[in-house]
VOGU-3710 file (C-alpha; in Angstrom, 3 decimals, decimal comma):
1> xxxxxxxxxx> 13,589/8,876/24,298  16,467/7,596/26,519  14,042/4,649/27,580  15,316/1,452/27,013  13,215/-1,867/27,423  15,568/-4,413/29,281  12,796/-7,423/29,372  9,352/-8,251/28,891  7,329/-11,261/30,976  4,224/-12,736/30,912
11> xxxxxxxxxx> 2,644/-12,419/34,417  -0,701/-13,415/33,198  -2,287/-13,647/29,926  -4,150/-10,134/30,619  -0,827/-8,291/32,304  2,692/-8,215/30,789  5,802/-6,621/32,117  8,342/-4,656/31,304  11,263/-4,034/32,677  13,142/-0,291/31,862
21> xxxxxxxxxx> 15,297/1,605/32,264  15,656/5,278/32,608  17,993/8,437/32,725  15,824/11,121/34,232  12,392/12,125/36,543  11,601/13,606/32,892  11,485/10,598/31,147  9,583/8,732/34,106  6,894/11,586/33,316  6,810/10,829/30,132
31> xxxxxxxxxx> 6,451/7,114/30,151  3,258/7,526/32,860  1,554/9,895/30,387  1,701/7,213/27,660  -1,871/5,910/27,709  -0,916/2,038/27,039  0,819/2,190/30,259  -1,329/0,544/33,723  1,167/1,366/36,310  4,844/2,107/36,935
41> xxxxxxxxxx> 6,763/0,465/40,086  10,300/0,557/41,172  12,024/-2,716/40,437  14,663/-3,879/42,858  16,996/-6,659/43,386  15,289/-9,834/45,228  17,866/-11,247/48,244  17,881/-14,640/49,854  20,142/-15,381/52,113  21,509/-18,466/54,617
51> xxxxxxxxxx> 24,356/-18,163/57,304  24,974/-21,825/58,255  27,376/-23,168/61,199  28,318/-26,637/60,210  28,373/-29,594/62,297  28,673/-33,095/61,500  25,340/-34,872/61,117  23,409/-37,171/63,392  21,227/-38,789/60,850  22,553/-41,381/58,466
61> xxxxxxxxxx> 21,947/-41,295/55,064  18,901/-43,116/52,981  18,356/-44,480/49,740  15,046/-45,041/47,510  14,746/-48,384/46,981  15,063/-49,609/44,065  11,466/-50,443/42,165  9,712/-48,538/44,490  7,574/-45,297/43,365  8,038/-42,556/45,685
71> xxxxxxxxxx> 5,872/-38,670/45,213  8,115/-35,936/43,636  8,744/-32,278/44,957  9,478/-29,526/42,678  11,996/-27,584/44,189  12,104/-24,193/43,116  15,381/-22,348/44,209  18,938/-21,622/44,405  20,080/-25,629/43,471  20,330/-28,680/44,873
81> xxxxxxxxxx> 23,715/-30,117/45,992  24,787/-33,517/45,289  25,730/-34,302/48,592  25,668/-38,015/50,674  21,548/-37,215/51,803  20,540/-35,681/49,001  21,920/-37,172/45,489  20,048/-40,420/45,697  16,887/-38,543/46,006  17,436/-35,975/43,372
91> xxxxxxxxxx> 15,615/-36,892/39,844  18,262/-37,363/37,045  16,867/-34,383/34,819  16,544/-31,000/36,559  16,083/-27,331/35,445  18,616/-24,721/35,660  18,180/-20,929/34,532  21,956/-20,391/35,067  25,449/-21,837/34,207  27,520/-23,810/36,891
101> xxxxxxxxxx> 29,628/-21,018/38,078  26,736/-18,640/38,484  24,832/-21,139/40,832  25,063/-21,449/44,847  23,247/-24,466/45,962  23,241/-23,544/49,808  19,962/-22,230/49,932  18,298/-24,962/47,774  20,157/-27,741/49,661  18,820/-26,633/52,919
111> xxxxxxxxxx> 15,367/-26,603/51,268  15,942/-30,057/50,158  17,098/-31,538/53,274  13,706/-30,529/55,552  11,771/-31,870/52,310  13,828/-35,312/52,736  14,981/-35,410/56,230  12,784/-33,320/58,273  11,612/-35,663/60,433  14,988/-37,719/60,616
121> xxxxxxxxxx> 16,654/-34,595/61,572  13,874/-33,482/64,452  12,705/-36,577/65,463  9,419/-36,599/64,919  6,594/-38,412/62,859  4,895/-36,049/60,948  5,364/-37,951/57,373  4,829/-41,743/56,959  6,265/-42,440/53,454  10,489/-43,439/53,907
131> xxxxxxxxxx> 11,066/-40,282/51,337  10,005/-38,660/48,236  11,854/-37,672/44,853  13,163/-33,843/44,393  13,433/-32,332/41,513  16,053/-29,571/41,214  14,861/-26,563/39,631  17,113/-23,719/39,929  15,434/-20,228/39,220  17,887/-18,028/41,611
141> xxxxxxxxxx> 21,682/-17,352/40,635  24,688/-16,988/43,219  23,775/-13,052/44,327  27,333/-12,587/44,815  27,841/-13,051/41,099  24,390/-12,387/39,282  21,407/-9,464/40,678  17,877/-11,351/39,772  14,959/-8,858/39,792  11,205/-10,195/40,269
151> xxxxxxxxxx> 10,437/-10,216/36,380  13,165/-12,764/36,235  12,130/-14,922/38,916  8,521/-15,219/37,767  10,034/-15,958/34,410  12,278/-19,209/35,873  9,416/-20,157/37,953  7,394/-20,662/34,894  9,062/-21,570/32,602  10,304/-24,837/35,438
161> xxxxxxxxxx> 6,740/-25,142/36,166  5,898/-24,991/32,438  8,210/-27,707/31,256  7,337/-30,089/34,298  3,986/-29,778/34,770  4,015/-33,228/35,409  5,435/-32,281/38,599  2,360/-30,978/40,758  3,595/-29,923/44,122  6,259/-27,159/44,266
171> xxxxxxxxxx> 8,080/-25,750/46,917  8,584/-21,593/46,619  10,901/-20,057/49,677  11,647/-17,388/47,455  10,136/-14,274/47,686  10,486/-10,329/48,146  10,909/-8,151/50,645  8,027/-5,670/49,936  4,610/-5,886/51,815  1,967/-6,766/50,045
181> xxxxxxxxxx> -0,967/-3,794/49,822  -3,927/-4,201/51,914  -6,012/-3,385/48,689  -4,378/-4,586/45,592  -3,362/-7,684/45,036  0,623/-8,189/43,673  1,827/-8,655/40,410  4,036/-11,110/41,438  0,860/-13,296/43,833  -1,008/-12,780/40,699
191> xxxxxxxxxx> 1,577/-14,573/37,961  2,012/-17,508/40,795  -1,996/-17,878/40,573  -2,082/-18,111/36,580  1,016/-20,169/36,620  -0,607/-22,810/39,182  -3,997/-22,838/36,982  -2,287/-23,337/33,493  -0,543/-25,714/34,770  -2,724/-27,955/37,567
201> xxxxxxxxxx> -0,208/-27,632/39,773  -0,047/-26,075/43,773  3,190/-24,062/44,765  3,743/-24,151/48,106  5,034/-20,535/49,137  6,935/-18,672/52,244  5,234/-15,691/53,684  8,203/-13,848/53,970  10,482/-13,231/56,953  10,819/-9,175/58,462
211> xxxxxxxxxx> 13,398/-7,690/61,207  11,215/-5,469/62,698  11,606/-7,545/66,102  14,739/-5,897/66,230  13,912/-2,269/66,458  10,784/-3,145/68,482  8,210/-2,615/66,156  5,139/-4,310/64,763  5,481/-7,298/62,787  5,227/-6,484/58,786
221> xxxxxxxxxx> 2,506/-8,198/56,662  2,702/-10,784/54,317  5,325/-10,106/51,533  4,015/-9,850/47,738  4,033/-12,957/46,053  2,313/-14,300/49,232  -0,569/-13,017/48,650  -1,753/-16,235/45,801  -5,099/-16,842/46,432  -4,196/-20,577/44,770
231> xxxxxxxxxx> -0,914/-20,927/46,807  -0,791/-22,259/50,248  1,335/-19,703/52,286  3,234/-20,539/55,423  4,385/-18,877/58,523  6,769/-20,057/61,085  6,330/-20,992/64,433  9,456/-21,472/67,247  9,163/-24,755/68,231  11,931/-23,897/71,189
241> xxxxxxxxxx> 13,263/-20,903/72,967  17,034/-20,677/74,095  17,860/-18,189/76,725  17,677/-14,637/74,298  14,808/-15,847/72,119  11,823/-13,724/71,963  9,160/-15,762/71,096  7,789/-18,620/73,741  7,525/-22,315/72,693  4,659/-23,066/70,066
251> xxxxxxxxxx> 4,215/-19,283/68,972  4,659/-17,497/65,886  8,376/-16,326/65,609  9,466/-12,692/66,178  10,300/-12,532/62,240  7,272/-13,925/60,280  5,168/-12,134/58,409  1,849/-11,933/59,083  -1,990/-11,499/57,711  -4,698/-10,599/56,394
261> xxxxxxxxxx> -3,591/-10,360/53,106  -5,138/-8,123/50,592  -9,062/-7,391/50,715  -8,903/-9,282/54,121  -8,268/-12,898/52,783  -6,480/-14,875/55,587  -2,740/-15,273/54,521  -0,162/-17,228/56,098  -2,576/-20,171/55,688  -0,469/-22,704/57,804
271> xxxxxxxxxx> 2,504/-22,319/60,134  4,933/-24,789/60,855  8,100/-24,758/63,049  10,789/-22,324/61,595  13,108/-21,266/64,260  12,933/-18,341/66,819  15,309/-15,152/67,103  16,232/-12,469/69,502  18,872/-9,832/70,612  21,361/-10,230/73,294
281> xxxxxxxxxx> 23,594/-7,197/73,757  22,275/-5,598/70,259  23,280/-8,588/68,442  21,014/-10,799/66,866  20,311/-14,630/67,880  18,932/-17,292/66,531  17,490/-20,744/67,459  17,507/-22,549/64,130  15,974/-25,097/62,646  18,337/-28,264/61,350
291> xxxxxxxxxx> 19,287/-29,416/57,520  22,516/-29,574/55,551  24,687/-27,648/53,658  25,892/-27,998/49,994  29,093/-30,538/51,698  26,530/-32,704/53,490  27,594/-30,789/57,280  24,880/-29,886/59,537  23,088/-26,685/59,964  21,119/-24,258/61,706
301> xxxxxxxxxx> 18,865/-21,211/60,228  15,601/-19,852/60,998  13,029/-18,238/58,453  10,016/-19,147/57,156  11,974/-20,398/54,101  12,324/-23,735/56,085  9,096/-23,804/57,736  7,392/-24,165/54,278  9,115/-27,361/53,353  7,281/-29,344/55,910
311> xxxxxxxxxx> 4,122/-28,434/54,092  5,518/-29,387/50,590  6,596/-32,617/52,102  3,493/-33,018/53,411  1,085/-32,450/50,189  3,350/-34,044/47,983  2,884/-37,633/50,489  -1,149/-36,787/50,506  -1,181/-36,051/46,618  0,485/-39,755/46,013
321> xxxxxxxxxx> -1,464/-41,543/49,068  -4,743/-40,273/48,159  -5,795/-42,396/44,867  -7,600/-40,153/42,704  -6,957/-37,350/39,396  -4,499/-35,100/41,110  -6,313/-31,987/42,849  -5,129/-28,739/44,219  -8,366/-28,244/45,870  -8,467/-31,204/47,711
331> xxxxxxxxxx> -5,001/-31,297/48,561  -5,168/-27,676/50,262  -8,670/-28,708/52,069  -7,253/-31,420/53,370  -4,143/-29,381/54,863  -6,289/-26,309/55,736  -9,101/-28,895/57,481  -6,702/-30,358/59,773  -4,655/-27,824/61,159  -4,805/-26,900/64,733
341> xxxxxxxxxx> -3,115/-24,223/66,813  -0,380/-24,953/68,908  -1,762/-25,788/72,711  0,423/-23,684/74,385  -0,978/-20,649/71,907  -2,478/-17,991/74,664  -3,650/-15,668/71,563  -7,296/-14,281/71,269  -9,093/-15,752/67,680  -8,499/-12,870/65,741
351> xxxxxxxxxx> -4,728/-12,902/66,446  -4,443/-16,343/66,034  -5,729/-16,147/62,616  -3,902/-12,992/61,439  -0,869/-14,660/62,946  -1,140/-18,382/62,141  -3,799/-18,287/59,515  -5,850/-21,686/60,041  -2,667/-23,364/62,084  -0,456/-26,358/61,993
361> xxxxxxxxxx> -1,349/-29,159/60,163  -1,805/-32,563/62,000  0,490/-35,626/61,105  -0,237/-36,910/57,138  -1,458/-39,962/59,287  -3,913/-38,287/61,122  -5,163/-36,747/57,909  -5,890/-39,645/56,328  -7,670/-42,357/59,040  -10,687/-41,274/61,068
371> xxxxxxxxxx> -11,532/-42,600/64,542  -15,034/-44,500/64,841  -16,069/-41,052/67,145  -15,924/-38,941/64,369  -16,527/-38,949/60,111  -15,167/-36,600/57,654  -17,264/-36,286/54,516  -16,016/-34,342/51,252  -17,712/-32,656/48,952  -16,132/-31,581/45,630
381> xxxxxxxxxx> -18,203/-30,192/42,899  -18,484/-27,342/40,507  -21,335/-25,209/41,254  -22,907/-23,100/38,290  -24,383/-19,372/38,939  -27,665/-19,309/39,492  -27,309/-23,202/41,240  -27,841/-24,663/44,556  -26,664/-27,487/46,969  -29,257/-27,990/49,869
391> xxxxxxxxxx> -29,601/-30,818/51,892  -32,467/-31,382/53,945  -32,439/-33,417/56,560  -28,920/-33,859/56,960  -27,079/-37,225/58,064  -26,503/-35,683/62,082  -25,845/-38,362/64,842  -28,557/-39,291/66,927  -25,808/-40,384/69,341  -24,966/-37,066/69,692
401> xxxxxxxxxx> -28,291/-36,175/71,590  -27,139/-35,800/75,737  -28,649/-36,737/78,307  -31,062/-33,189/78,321  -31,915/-34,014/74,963  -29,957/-31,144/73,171  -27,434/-31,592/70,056  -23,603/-32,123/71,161  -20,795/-32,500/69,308  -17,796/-30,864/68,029
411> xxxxxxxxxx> -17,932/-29,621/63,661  -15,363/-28,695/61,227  -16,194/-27,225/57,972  -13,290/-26,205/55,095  -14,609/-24,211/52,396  -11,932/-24,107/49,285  -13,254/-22,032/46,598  -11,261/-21,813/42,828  -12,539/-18,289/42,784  -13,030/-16,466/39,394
421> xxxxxxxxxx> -10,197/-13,983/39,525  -9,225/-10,887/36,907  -5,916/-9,203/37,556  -7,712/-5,463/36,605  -9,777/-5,386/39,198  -7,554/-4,372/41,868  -9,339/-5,121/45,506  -11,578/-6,976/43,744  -9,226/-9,544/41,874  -11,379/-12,805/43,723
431> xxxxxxxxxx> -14,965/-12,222/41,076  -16,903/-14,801/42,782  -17,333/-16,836/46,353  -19,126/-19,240/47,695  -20,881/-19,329/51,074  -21,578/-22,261/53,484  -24,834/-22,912/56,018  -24,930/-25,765/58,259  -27,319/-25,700/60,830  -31,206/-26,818/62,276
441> xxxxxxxxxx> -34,372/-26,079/60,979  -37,808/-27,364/62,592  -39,392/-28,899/59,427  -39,861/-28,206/55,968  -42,535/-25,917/54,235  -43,659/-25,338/50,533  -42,766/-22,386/48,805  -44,415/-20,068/46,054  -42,556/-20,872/42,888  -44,463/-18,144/41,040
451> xxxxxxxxxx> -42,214/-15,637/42,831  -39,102/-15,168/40,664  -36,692/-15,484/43,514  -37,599/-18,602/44,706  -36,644/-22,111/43,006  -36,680/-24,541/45,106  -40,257/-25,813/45,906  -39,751/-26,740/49,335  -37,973/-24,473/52,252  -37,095/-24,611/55,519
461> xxxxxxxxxx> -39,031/-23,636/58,691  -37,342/-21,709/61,381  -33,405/-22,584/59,751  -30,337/-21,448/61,640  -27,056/-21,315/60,728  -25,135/-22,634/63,487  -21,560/-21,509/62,084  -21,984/-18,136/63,210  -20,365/-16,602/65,558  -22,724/-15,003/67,231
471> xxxxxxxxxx> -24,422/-18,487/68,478  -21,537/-19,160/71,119  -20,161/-17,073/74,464  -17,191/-14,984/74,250  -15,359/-17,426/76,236  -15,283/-19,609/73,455  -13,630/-16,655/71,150  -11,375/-15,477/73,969  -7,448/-16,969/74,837  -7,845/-19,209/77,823
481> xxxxxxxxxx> -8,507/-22,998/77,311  -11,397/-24,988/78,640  -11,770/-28,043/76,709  -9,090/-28,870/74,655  -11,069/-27,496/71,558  -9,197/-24,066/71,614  -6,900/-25,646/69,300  -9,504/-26,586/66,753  -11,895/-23,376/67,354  -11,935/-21,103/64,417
491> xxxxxxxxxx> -15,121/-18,672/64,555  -14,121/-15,952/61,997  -16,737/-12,969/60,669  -16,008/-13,301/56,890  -18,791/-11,050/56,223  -19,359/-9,598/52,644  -15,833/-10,446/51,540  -14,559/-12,841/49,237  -12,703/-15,259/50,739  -11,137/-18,235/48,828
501> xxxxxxxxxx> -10,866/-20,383/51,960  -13,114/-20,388/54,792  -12,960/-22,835/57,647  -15,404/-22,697/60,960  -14,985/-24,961/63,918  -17,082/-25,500/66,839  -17,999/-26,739/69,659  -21,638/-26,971/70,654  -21,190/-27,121/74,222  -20,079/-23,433/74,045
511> xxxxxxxxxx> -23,274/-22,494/72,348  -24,946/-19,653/74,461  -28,108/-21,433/77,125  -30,780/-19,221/75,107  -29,355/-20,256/71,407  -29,140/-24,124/72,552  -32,926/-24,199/73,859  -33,842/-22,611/70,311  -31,659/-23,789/68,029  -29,745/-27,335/69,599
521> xxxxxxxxxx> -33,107/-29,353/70,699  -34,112/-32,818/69,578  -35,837/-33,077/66,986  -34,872/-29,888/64,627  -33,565/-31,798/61,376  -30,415/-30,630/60,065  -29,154/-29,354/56,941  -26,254/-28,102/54,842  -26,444/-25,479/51,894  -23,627/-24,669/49,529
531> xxxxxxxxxx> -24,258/-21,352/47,179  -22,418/-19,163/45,091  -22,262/-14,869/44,451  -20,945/-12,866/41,265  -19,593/-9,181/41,354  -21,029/-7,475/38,818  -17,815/-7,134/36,744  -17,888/-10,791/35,885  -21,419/-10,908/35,515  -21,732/-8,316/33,112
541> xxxxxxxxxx> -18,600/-9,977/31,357  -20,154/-13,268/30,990  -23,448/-11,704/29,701  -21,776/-9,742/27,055  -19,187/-12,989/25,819  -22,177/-15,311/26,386  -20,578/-17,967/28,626  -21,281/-19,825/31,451  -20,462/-18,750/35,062  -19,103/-21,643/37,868
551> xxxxxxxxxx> -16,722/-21,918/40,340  -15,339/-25,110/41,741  -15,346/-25,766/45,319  -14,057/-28,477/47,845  -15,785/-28,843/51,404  -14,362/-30,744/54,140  -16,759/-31,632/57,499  -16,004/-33,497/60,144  -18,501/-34,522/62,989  -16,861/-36,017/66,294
561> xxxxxxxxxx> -17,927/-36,791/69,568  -15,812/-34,847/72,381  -16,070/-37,449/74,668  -14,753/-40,010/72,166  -17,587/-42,305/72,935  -20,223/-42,541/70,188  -20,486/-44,408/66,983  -20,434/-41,569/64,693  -18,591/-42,459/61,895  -20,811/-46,657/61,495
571> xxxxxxxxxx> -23,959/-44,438/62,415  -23,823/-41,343/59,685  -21,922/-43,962/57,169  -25,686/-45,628/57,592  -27,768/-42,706/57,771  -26,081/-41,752/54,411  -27,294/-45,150/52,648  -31,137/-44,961/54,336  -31,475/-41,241/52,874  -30,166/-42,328/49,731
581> xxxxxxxxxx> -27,166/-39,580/49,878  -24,861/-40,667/46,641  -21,238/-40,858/48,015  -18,149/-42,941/48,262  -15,267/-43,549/49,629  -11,819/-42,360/48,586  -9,658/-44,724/47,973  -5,545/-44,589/49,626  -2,635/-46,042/48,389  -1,725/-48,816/50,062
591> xxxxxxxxx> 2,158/-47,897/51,097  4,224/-49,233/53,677  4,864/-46,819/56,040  7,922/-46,518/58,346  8,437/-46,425/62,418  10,744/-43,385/63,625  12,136/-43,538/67,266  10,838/-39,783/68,465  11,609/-40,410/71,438
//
């Protein structure tokens, strides 16, 4: 036929790939008639790229100490050099896809070095452990010598991930250049998602950098592969401008990429601080962000490539501090839940979001230690179809009654869902979601249980939701601050769509005068619900195979006082052991942390 199959990879156990080639339009015509066949794409080289101008360092070198166990990072790239930062850190087995002479380690090593030096190099406090382990896992040859196509890479990726599964936080600044489809989901996003839930692990992935800045156009979307619904994705925000820079301090920089991802599900997820760019005189600039090169020099570059190992630094410290069974749910709640938007940020909500996704996450100390104003409670469970989770009367602070007798306080709620996904169903590739209520309701009422669609026995009088939208003024969706909150505030209309994350944050002060006189007086009870929703496909699936339909979920809320003055965290901790609410605790890893001059 003049077709010849050049290589065949599992994406997922449902979708394999091949890659051909061709001689003629004929042929091509041909192979899309044969019925076996889903879909034919072009398959292109995938570039990666670093220009570097070396200076000597201003850090020192560090060592692990000896006895000590430190978290690991997967590093999945173009190598890890052996230089004076990095060797002591590097684990003594790694994973290589390519010989010696096909391998350049300068993207890799600049990787590596925000992993192990990011806040040595920026002087900042963002990480509290002294380092962590990295474990080289090259999946990309020297370009110059070897063309890798996306096939390949997904290949590498799993079989690294595959072999080291004991290894649970990975770092992916790889990527392509395409944009991902507003309706399908990729191939590529897809075989990350399977590869993550074979294996337990989370892969923490670039969104993708584009140059459209420079011809004065619209910033691209999100490029395929970061569009996992199981990976955390991150943007870049300039954390400086120099004099030709186009993006101001604390903003997105002119060359992410940028949401929603396919069938509206918010991608980047996080930002954090990956240069800024510009054009003086037709040439382009850059203001870049500081690691190493393969000889141990300093370097600049800018890309979302080295905004995303701040994040894998960062879940790899919470996955070792936090002392329970390793869990990718938790571990992206707890990023997702305490991210904020930069304060200097004068975007409306919407952009925010489609530019920043949920923000930038706090310090890992922050994450980790509440103040007595406020409590953060989790709730991880797996919630069958046809289930429930409602709370009546819900642990709320009395404390947080004012002076007028209304409800205050500021509430943030992270929904991580392990959605049911199928890689045939195009748009619809996330088969299930779960929804969130939190709200007041005047008192409880019995319910007809002879009516099919009602289970629980008791119900709620008068309930509102108070995590919609529409119960708060438009100046607390619009751009200009007022309280400090706009960094917090996240009030997004997920609708009807499946969204695996969904976070809401709000304030009640900016509730609208009518809604707070119905909906914020004292004595309305509170309560939380948790439920769950099918699509048909996977309904009618699980009927016909005769299995059981659930979905895992992990819920982060926080309660605080704004004024920083109540007791809220002795007085729900209480109200939680008087209404008999079964919880505990989790437990941290007692570590001793280190002191950084950021000065």
């Amino acid at each position: 036929m003049g077709i010849k199959i050049v290589h065949r990879t599992k994406y997922t156990p449902d979708m394999t790939i091949y890659r051909v080639c061709i001689d003629s339009a004929e042929q091509l015509a041909l192979l899309g008639d044969f019925e076996g066949v889903y879909a034919i794409e072009k398959m292109i080289p995938i570039e990666a790229t670093l220009d570097a101008i070396s200076q000597e360092p201003t850090v020192t070198p560090k060592s692990p100490v000896a006895g000590t166990t430190y978290p690991i990072v997967g590093v999945l790239d173009t190598g890890i050099a052996p230089n004076q930062f990095l060797q002591n850190w590097r684990e003594s087995i790694d994973f290589t896809s390519y010989p010696q002479d096909y391998r350049n380690p300068t993207h890799g090593t600049f990787v590596a070095g925000i992993i192990e030096y990011g806040d040595e190099l920026n002087r900042s406090a963002y990480t509290v452990l002294p380092g962590v382990r990295l474990f080289d896992a090259t999946v990309y040859p020297d370009e110059k010598k070897e063309h890798i196509y996306q096939d390949d890479l997904v290949e590498h990726i799993r079989e690294a991930v595959e072999r080291h599964n004991d290894i649970k936080i990975w770092n992916l600044s790889l990527g392509t250049t395409d944009e991902a489809s507003l309706d399908e989901f990729s191939d590529f996003g897809m075989a990350l998602d399977n590869i993550q839930d074979e294996n337990n692990v989370l892969i923490i992935k670039s969104a993708g950098n584009c140059t459209n800045f420079m011809r004065q156009l619209p910033k691209s979307r999100i490029a395929k592969s970061a569009d996992s619904v199981r990976a955390l994705v991150v943007g870049a925000l300039a954390q400086t401008k120099s004099t030709y820079d186009y993006a101001e301090s604390e903003t997105p920089s002119p060359f992410t990429r940028i949401g929603p991802g396919p069938s509206s599900i918010v991608k980047p997820d996080l930002v954090f601080y990956g240069g800024n760019a510009g054009i003086n005189n037709g040439q382009l600039t850059t203001t870049g962000v500081p690691s190493f090169t393969p000889d141990g020099k300093l370097a600049y570059n800018v890309g979302t490539s080295f905004s995303t190992p701040w994040v894998s630094r960062m879940a790899a410290e919470l996955s070792y501090l936090v002392k329970e069974e390793f869990d990718p749910l938790l571990i992206r709640a707890l990023l997702i839940h305490n991210a904020k938007y930069p304060s200097s940020c004068g975007m409306n909500m919407a952009d925010k979001v489609a530019q920043m996704g949920f923000g930038m996450p706090s310090s890992v100390n922050e994450m980790l230690y509440n103040s007595s104003n406020e409590i953060t409670l989790v709730l991880r469970d797996t919630l069958d179809k046809g289930s429930f989770i409602q709370m009546f009367d819900f642990p709320y602070p009395q404390s947080l009654v004012d002076e007028n007798g209304f409800f205050t306080g500021q509430i943030i709620a992270t929904l991580v869902t392990k959605s049911l996904i199928d890689d045939k169903q195009a748009s619809e590739y996330c088969q299930s979601d779960i929804s969130i209520l939190l709200g007041t309701y005047l008192t409880e009422q019995d319910r007809d249980t002879t009516k099919k669609t009602v289970i629980n026995p008791k119900g709620l009088k008068e309930p509102q939701n108070i995590l919609l939208d529409n119960c708060y003024s438009s100046r607390a969706k619009g751009i200009y601050p007022h309280s400090g909150f706009e960094r917090e505030c996240i009030l997004v209309k997920y609708g009807k769509k499946f969204h695996p994350v969904k976070k809401y944050a709000v304030d009640l002060a900016d509730m609208t005068p009518s809604n707070k006189l119905k909906y914020l007086v004292k004595g309305r009870k509170w309560y939380l619900e948790v439920k769950g929703l099918y699509r048909d496909f996977v309904e009618q699936d699980a009927a016909e195979r005769n299995y059981q339909l659930s979905q895992e979920f992990c819920l982060f809320l926080t309660i605080k006082d704004p004024k920083g003055n109540a007791p809220v965290y002795d007085e729900v901790s209480q109200q939680l052991e008087y209404k008999n609410f079964v919880h505990h605790s989790i437990q941290l890893r007692n570590v001793v942390s280190i002191d950084r001059d950021v000065q």
